[in-house]
N, CA, C and O atoms as CSV, one atom per row, in Angstrom:
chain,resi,resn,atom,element,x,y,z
A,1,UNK,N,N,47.737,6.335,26.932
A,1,UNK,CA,C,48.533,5.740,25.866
A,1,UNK,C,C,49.856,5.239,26.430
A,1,UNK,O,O,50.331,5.628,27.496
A,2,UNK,N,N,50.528,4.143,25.440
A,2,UNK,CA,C,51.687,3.829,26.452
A,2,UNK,C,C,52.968,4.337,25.646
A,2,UNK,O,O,53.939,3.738,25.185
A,3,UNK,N,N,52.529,5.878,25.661
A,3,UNK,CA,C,53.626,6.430,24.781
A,3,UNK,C,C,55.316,7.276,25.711
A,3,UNK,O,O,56.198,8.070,25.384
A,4,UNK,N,N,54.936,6.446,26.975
A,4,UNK,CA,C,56.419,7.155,27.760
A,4,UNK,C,C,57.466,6.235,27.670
A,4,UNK,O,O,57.010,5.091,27.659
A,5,UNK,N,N,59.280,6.287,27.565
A,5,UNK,CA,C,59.809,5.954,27.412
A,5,UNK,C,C,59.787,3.973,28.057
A,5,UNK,O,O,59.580,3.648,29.226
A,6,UNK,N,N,60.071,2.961,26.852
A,6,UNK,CA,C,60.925,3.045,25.735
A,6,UNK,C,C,60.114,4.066,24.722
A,6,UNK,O,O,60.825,4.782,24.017
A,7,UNK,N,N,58.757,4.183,24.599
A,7,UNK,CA,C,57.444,4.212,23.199
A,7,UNK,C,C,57.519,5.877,23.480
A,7,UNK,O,O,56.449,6.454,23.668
A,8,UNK,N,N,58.295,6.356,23.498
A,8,UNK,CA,C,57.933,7.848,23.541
A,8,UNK,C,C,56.840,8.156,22.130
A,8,UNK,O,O,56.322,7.230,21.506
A,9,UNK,N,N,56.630,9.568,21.805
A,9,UNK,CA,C,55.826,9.544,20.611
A,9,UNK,C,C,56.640,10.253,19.686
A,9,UNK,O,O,56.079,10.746,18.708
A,10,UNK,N,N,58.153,10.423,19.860
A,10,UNK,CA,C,58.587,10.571,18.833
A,10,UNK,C,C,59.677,9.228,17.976
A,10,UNK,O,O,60.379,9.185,16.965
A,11,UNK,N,N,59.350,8.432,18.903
A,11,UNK,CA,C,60.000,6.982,18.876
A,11,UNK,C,C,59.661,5.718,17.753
A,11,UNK,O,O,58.577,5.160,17.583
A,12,UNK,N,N,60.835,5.489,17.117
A,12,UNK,CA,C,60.146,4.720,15.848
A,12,UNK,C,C,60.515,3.270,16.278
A,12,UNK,O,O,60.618,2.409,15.404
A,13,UNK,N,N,60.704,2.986,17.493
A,13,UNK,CA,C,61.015,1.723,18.178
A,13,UNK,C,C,62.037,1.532,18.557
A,13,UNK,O,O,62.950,2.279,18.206
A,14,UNK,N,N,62.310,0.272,19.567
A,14,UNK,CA,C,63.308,-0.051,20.724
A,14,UNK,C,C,63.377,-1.529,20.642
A,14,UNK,O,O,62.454,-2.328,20.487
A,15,UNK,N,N,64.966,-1.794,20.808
A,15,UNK,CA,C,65.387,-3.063,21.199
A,15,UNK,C,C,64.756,-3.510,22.254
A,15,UNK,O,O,64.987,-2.880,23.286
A,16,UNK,N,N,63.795,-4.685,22.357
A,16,UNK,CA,C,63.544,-5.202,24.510
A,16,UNK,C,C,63.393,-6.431,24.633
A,16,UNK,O,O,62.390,-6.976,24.172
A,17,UNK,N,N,64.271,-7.059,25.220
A,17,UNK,CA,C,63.947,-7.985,26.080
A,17,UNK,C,C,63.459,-8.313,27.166
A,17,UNK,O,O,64.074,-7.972,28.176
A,18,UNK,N,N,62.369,-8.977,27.283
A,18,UNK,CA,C,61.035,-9.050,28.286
A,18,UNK,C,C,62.121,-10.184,29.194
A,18,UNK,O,O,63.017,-10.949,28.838
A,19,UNK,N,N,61.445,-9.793,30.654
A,19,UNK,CA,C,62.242,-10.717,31.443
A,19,UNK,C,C,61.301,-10.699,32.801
A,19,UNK,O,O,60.593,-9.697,32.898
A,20,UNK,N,N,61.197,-11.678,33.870
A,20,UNK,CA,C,60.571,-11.791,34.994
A,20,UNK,C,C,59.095,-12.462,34.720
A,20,UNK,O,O,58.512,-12.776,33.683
A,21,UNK,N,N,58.839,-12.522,35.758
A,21,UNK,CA,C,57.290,-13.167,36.021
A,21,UNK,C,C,56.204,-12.962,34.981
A,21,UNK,O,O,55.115,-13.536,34.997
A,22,UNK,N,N,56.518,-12.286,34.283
A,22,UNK,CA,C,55.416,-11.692,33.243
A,22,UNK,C,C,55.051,-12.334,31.672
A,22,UNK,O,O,54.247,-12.093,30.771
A,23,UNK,N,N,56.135,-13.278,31.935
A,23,UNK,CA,C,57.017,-13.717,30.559
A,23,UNK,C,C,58.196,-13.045,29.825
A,23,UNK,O,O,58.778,-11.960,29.848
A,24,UNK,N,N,58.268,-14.266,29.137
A,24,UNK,CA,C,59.568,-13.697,28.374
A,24,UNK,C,C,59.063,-13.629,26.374
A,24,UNK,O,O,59.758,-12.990,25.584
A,25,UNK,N,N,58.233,-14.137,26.082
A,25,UNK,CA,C,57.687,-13.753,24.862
A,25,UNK,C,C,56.708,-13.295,24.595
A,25,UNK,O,O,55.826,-13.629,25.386
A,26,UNK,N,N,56.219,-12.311,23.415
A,26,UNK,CA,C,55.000,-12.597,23.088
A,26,UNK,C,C,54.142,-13.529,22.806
A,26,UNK,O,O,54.570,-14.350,21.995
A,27,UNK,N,N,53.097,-13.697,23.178
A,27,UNK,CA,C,52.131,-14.714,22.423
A,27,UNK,C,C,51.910,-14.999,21.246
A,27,UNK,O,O,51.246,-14.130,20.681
A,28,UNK,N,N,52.200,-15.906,20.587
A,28,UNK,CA,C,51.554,-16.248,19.159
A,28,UNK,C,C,50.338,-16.292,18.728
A,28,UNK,O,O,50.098,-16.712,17.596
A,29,UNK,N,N,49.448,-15.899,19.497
A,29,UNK,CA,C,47.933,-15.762,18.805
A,29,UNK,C,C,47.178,-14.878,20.014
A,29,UNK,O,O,47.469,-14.480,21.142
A,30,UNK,N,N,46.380,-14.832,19.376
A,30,UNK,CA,C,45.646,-13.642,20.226
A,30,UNK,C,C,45.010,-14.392,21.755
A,30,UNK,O,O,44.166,-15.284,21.852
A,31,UNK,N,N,45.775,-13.647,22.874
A,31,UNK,CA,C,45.356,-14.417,24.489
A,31,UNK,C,C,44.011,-13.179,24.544
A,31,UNK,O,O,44.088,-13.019,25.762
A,32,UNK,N,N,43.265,-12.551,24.270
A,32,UNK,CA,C,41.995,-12.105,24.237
A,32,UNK,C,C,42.829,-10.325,24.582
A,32,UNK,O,O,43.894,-9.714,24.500
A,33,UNK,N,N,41.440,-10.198,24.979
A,33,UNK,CA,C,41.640,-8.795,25.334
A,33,UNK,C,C,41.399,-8.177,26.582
A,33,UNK,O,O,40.585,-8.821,27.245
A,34,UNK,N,N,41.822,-7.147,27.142
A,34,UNK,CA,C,41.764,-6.660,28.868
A,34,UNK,C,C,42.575,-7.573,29.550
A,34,UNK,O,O,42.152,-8.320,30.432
A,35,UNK,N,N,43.883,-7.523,29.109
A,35,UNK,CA,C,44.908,-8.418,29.799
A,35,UNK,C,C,46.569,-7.262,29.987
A,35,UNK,O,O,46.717,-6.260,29.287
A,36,UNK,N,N,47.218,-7.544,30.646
A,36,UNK,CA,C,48.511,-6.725,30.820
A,36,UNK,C,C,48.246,-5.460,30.778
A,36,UNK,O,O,49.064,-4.703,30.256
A,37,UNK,N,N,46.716,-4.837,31.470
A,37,UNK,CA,C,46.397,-3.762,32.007
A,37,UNK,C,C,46.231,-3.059,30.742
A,37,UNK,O,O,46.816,-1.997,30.527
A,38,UNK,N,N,45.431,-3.629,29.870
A,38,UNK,CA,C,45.112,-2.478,28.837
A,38,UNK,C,C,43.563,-2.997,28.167
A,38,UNK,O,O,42.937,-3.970,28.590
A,39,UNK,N,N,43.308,-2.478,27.508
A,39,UNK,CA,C,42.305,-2.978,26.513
A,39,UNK,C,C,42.334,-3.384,25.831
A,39,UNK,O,O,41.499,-4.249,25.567
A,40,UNK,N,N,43.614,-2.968,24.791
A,40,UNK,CA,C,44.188,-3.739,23.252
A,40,UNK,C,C,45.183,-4.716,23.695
A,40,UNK,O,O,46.230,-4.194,24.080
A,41,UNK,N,N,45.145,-5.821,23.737
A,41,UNK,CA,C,46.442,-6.709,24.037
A,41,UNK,C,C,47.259,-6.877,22.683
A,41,UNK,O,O,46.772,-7.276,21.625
A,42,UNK,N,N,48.623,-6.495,22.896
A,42,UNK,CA,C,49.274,-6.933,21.519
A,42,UNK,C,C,50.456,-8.529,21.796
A,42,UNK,O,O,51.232,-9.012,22.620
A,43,UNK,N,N,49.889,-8.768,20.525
A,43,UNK,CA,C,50.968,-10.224,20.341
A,43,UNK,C,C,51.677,-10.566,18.846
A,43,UNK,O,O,51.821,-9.634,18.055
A,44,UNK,N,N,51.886,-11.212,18.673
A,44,UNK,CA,C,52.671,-11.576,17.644
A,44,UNK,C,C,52.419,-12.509,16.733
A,44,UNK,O,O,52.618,-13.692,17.008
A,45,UNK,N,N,51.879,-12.070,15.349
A,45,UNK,CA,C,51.487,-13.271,14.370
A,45,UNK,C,C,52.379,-12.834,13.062
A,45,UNK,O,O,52.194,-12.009,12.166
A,46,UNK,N,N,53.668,-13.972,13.430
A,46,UNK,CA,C,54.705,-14.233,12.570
A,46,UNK,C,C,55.120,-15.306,13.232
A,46,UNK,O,O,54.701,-15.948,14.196
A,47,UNK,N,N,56.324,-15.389,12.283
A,47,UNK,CA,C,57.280,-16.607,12.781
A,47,UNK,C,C,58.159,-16.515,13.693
A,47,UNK,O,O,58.733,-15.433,13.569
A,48,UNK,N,N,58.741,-17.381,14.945
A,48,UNK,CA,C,60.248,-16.873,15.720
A,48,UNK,C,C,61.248,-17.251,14.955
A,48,UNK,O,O,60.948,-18.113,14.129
A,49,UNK,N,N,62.548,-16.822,14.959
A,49,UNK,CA,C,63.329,-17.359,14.312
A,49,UNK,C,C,64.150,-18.173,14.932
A,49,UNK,O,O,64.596,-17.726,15.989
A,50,UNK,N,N,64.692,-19.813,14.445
A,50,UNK,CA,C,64.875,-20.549,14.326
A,50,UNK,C,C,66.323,-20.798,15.110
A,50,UNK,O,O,66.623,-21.581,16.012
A,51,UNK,N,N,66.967,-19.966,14.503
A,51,UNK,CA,C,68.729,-20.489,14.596
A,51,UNK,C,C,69.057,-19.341,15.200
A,51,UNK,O,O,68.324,-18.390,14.927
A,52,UNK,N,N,70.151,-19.101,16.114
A,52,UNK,CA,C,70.707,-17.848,16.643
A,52,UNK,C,C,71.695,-16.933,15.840
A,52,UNK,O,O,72.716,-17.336,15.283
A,53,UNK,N,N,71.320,-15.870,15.860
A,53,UNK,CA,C,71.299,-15.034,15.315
A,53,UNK,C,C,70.598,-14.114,13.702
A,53,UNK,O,O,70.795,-13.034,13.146
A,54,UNK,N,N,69.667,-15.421,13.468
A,54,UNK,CA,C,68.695,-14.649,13.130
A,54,UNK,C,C,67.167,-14.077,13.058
A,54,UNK,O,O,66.367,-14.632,13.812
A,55,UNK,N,N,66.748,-13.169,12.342
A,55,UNK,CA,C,66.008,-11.709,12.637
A,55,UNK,C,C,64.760,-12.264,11.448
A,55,UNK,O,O,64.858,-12.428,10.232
A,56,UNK,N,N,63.664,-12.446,12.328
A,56,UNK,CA,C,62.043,-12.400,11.592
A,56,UNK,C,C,61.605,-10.892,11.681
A,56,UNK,O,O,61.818,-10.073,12.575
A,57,UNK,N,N,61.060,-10.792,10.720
A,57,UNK,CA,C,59.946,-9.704,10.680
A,57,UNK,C,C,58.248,-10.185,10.472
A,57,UNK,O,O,57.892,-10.973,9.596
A,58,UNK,N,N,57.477,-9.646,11.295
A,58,UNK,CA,C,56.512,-10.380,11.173
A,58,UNK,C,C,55.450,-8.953,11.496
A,58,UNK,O,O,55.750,-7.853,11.033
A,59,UNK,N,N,54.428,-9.122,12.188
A,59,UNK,CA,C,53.367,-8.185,12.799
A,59,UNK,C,C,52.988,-8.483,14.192
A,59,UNK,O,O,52.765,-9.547,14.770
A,60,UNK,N,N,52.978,-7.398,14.527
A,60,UNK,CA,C,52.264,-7.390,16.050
A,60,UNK,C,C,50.630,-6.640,15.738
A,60,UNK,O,O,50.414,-5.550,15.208
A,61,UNK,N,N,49.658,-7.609,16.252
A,61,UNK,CA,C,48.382,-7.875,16.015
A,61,UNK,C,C,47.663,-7.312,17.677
A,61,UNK,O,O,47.744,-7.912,18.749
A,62,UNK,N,N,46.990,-5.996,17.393
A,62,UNK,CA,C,46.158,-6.134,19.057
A,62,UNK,C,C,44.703,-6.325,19.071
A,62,UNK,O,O,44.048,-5.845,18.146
A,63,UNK,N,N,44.194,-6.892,19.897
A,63,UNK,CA,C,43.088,-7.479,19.880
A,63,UNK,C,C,42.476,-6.381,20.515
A,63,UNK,O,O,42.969,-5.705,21.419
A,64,UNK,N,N,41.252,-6.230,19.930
A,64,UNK,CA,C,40.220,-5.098,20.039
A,64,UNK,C,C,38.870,-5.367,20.403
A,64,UNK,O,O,38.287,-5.021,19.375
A,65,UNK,N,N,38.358,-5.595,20.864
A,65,UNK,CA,C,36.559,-6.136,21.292
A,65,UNK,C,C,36.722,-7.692,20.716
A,65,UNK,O,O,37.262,-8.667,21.239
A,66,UNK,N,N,36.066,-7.549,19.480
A,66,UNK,CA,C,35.673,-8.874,18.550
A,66,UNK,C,C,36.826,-8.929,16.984
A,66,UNK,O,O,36.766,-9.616,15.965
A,67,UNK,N,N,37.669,-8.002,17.381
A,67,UNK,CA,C,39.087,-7.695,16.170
A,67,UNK,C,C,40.252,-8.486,16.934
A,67,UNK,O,O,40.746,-8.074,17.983
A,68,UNK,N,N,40.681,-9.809,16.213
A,68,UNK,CA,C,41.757,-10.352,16.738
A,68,UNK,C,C,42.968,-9.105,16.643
A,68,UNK,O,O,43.780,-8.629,17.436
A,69,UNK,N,N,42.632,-8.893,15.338
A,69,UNK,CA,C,44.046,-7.855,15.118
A,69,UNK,C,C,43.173,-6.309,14.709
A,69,UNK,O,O,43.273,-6.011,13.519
A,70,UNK,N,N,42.630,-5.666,15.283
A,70,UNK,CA,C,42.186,-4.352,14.706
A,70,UNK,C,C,43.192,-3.478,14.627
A,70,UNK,O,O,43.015,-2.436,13.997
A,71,UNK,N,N,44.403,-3.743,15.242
A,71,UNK,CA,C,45.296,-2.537,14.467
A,71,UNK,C,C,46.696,-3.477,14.554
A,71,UNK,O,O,46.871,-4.148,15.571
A,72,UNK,N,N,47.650,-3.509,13.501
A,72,UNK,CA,C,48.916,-3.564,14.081
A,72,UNK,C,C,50.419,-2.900,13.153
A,72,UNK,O,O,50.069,-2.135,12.254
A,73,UNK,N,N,51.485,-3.033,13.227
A,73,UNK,CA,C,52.743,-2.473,13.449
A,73,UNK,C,C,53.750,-3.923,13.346
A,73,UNK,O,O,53.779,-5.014,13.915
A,74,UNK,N,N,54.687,-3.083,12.056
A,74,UNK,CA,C,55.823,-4.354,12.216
A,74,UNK,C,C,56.755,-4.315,13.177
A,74,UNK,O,O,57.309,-3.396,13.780
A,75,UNK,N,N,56.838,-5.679,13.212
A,75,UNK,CA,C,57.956,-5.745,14.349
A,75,UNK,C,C,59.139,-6.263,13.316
A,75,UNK,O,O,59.139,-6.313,12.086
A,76,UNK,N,N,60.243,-6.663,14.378
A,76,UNK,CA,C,61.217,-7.561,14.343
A,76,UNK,C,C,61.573,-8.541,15.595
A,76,UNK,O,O,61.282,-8.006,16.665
A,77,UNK,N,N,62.095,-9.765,15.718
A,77,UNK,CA,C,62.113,-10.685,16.423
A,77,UNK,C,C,63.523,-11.115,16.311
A,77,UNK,O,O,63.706,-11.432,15.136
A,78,UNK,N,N,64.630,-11.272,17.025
A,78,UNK,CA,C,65.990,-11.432,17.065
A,78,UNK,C,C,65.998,-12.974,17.805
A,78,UNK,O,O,65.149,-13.158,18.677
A,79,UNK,N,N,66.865,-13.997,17.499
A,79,UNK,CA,C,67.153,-15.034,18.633
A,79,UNK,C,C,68.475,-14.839,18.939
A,79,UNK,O,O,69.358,-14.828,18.081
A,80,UNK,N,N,68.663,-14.685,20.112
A,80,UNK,CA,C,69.735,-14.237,20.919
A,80,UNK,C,C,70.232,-16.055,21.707
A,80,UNK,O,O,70.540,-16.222,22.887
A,81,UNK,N,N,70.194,-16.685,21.093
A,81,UNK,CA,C,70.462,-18.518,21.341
A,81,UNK,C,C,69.300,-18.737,22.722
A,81,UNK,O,O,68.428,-19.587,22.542
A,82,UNK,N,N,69.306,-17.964,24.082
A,82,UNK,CA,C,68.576,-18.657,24.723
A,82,UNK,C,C,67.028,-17.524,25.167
A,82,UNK,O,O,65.970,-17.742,25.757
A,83,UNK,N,N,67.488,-16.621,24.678
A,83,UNK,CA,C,66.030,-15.692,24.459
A,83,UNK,C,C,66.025,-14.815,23.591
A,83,UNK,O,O,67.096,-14.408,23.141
A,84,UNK,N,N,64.817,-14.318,23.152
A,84,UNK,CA,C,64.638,-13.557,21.787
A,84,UNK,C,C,64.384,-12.440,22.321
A,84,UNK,O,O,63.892,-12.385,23.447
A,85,UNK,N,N,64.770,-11.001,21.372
A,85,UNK,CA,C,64.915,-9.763,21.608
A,85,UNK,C,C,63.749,-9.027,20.496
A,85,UNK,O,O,63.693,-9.349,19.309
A,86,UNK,N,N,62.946,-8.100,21.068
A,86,UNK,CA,C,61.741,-7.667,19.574
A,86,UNK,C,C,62.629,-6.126,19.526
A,86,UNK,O,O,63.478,-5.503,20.164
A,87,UNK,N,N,62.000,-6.050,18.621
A,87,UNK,CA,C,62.311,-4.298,17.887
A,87,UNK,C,C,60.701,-3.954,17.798
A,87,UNK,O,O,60.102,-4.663,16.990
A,88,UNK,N,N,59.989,-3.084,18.424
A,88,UNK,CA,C,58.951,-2.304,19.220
A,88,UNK,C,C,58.608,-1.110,18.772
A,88,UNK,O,O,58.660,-0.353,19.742
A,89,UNK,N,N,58.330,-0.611,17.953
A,89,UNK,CA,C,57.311,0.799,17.715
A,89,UNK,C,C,56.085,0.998,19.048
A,89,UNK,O,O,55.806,0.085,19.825
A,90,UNK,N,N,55.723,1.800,19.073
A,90,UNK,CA,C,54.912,2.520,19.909
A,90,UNK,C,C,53.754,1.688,19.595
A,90,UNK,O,O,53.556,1.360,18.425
A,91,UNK,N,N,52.964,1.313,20.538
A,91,UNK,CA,C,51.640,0.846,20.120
A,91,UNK,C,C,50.533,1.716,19.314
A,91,UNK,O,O,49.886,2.617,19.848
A,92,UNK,N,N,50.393,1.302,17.865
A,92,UNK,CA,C,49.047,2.442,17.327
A,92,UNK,C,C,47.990,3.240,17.579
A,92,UNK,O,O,47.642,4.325,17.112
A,93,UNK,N,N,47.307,2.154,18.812
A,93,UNK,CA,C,46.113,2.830,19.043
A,93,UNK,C,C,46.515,3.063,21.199
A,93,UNK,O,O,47.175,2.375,21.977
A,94,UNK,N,N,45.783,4.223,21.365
A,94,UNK,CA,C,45.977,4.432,22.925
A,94,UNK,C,C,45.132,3.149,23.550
A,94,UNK,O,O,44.268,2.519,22.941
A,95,UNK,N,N,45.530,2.937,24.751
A,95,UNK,CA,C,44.855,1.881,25.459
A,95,UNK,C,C,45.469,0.461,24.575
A,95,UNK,O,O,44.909,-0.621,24.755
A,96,UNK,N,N,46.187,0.529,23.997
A,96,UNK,CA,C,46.722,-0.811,23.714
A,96,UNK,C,C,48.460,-1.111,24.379
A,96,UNK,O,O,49.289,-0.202,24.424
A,97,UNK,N,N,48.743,-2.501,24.835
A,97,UNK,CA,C,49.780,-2.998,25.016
A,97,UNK,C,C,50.700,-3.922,24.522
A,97,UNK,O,O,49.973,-4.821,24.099
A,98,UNK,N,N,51.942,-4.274,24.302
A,98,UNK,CA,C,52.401,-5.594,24.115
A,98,UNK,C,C,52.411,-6.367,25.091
A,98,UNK,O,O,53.002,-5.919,26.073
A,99,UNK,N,N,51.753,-7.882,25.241
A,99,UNK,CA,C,51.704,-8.535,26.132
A,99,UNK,C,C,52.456,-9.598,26.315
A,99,UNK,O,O,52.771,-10.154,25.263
A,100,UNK,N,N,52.998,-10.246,27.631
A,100,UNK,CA,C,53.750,-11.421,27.467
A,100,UNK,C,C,53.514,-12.708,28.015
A,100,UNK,O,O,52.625,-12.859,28.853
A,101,UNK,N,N,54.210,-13.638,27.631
A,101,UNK,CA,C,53.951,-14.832,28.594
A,101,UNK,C,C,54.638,-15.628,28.847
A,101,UNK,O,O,54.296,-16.514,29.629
């Protein structure tokens, strides 16, 4: 499970900004599954927000076999003017990740 710090399991989520080779956002639709070393890939089906400084709430969706979204968890999405910041709960199910690009 990817429940060690930021996602501990007593953790109701974390500010993060994704940075380096890996990407810097989530995906907007489901990039499949068995990707960013997990089984459940998680991404993001909501809106980004628009103007800087403000905050979407949307869902993070992980893809499961033939389940675009078989489990997900709200997020939040911040625009920080030249990159966006999520607010992160623990992933639901073990073997799942947030993925980036």
């Amino acid at each position: 499970c990817d429940n060690t710090a930021p996602f501990s399991n007593q953790s109701i989520g974390v500010w993060i900004r994704f940075i380096g080779t890996g990407g810097s956002t989530l995906p907007l639709s489901s990039p499949g599954m068995n990707l960013c070393g997990s089984t459940g890939t998680g991404w993001y089906a909501g809106s980004m927000p628009s103007s800087t400084g403000q905050i979407t709430n949307g869902t993070a969706c992980f893809t499961w076999y033939t389940s675009v979204c078989r489990a997900s968890v709200s997020i939040s999405v911040a625009n920080c003017n030249s990159f966006y910041i999520y607010f992160l709960p623990p992933a639901p199910i073990c073997m799942a990740r947030y993925c980036t690009i």
